[in-house]
VOGU-817050 format. One record per residue: residue in three letters; chain; x, y, z of N, C-alpha, C in turn. Coordinates in steps of 0.001 Angstrom, whole numbers. Layout:
// residues N
NODE resn chain     n_x     n_y     n_z    ca_x    ca_y    ca_z     c_x     c_y     c_z
NODE  ala     A       X       Y       Z       X       Y       Z       X       Y       Z
...
***
This chain:
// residues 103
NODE resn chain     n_x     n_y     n_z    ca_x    ca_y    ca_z     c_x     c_y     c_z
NODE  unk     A  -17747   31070   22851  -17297   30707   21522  -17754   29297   21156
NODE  unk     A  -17509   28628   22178  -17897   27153   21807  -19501   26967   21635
NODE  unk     A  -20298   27334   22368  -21551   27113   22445  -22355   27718   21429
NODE  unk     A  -21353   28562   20531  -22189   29441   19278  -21681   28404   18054
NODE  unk     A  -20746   28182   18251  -20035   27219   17585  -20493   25720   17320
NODE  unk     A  -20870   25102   18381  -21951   24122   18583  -23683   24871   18180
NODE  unk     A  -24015   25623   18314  -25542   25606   18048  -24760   26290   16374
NODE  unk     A  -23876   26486   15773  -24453   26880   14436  -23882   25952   13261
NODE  unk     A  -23819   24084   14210  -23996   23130   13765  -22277   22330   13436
NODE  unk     A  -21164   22895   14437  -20348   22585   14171  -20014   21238   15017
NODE  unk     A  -19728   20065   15093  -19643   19265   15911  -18446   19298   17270
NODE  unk     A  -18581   18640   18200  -17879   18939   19336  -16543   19328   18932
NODE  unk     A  -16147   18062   18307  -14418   17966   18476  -14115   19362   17402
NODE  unk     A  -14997   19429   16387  -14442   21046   15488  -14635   21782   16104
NODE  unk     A  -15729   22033   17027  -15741   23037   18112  -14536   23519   19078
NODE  unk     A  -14391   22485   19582  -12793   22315   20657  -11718   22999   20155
NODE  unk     A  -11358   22257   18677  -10339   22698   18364  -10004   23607   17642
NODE  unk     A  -11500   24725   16866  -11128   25750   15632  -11711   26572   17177
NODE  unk     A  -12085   26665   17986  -12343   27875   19459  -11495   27358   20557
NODE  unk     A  -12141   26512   21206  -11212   26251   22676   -9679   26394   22823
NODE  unk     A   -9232   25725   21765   -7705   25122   21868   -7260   26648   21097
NODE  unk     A   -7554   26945   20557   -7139   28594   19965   -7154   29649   21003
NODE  unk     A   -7829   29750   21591   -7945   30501   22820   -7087   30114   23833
NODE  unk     A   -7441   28972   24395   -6488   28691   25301   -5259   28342   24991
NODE  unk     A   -4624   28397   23842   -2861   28543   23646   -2627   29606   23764
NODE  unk     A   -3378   30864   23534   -2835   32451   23874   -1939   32957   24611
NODE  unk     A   -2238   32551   25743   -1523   32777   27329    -293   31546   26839
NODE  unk     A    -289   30477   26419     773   29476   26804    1931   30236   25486
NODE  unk     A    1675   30894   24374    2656   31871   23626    3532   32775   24522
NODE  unk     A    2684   33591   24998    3003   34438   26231    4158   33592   27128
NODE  unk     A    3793   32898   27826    4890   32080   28414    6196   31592   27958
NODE  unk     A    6038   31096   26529    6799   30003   25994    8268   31111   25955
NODE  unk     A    8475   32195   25780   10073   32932   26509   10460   32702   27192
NODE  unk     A    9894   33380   28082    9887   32626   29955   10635   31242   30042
NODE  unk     A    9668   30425   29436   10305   28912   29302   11577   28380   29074
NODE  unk     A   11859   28739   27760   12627   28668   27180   14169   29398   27615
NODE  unk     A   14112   30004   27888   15106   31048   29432   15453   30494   30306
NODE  unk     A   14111   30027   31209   14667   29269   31681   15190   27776   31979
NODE  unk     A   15052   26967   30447   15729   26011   30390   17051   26499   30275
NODE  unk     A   17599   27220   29303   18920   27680   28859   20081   27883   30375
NODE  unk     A   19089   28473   30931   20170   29157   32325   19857   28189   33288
NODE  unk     A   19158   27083   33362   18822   26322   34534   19643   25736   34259
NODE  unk     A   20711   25308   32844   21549   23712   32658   22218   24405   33621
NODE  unk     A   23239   25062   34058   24175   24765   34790   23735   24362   36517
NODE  unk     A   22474   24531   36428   22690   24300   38051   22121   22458   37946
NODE  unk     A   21156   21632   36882   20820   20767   36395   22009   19469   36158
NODE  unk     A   23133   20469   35179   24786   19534   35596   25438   19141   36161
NODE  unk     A   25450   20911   37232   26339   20580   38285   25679   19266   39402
NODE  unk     A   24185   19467   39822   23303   18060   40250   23864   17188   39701
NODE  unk     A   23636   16567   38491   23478   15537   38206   25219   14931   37822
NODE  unk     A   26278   15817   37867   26955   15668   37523   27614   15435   35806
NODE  unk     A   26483   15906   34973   26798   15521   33653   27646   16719   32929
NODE  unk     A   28357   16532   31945   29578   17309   31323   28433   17936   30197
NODE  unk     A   28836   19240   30112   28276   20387   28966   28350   21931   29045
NODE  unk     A   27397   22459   28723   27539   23998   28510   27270   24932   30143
NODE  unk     A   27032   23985   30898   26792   24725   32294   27976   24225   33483
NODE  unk     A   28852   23152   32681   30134   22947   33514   31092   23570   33313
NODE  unk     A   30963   24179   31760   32132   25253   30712   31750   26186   31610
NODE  unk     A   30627   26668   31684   30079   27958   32377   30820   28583   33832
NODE  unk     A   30978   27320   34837   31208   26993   36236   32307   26947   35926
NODE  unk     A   33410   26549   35152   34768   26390   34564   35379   27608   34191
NODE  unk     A   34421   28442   33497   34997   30113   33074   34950   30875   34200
NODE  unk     A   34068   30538   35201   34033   31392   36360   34838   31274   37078
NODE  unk     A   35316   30174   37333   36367   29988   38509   37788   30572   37992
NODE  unk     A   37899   30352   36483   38957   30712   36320   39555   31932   35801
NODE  unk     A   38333   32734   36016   38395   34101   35238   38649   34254   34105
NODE  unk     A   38163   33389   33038   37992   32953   32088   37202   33752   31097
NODE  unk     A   37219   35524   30842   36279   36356   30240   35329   36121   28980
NODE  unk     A   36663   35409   28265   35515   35086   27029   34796   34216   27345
NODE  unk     A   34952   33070   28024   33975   31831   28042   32612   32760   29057
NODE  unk     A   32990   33890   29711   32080   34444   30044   31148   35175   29712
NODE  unk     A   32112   35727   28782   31038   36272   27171   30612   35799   26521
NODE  unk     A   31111   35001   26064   30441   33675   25017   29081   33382   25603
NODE  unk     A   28990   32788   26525   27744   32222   27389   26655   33556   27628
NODE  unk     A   26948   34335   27551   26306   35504   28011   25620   35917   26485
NODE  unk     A   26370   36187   25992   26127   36413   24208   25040   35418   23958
NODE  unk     A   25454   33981   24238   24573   32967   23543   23086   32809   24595
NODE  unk     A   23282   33213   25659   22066   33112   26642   21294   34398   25865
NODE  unk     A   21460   35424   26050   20631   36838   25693   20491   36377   24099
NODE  unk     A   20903   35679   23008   20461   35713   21680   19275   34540   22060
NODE  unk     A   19333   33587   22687   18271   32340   22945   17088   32910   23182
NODE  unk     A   17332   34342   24198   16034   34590   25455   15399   35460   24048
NODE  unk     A   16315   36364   23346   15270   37471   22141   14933   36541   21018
NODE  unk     A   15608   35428   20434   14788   34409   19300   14015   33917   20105
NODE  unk     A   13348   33719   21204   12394   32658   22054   10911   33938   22061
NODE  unk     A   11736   35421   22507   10546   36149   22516   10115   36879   21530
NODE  unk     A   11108   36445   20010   10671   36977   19308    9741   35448   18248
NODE  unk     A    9783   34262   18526    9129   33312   18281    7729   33195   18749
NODE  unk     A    7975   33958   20215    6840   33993   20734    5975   35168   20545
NODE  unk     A    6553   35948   20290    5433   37205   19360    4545   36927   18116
NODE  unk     A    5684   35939   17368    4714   35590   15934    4041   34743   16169
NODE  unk     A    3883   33477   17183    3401   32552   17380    1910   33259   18123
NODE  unk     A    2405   34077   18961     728   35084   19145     -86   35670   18403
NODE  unk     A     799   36647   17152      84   36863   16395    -353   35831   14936
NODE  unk     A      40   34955   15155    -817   34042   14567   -1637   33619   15182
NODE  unk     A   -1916   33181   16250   -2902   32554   17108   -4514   33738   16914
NODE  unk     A   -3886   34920   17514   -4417   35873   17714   -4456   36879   16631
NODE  unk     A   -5665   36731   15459   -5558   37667   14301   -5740   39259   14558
NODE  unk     A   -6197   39807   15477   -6245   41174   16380   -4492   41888   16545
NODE  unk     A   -3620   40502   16621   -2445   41020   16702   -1592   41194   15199
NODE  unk     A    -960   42122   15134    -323   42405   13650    1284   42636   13886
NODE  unk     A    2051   41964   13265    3335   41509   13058    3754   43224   12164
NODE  unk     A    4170   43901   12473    5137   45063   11403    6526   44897   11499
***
């Protein structure tokens, strides 16, 4: 892509960035769920380390105490994070990627 791109007079850096950098974010869309998942579910083990007060000490707090809703709650709000992350990351592909079509 780049080298057709360069011989049909486009300069480096437009080269890089209307081919290279388009291409190679593809795969990092793909990921960015993944990611994002697992920031959400890593705070509690990140808190309990570091000792800081938030949504993964509530978490450790509902458990011990059999605490159902705070167990639902967290559960509810983890699974809505992980489907807006992979559904961010679908459109963010098919924009990247015009082959892909959004219905």
């Amino acid at each position: 892509f780049i080298r057709t791109a360069r011989a049909k007079g486009l300069t480096r850096r437009q080269a890089l960035f209307r081919h290279g950098l388009r291409t190679a974010l593809i795969p990092m869309a793909t990921l960015f769920a993944y990611s994002v998942a697992g920031l959400v579910t890593g705070a509690v083990f990140v808190e309990k380390i570091f000792g800081w007060h938030g949504m993964g000490e509530w978490v450790v707090q509902g458990i011990g105490t059999q605490d159902t809703n705070i167990i639902a709650a967290i559960t509810v709000f983890s699974g809505a994070v992980v489907l807006l992350a992979g559904l961010l990351s679908d459109v963010i592909y098919a924009i990247l990627d015009p082959r892909v079509r959004v219905t």
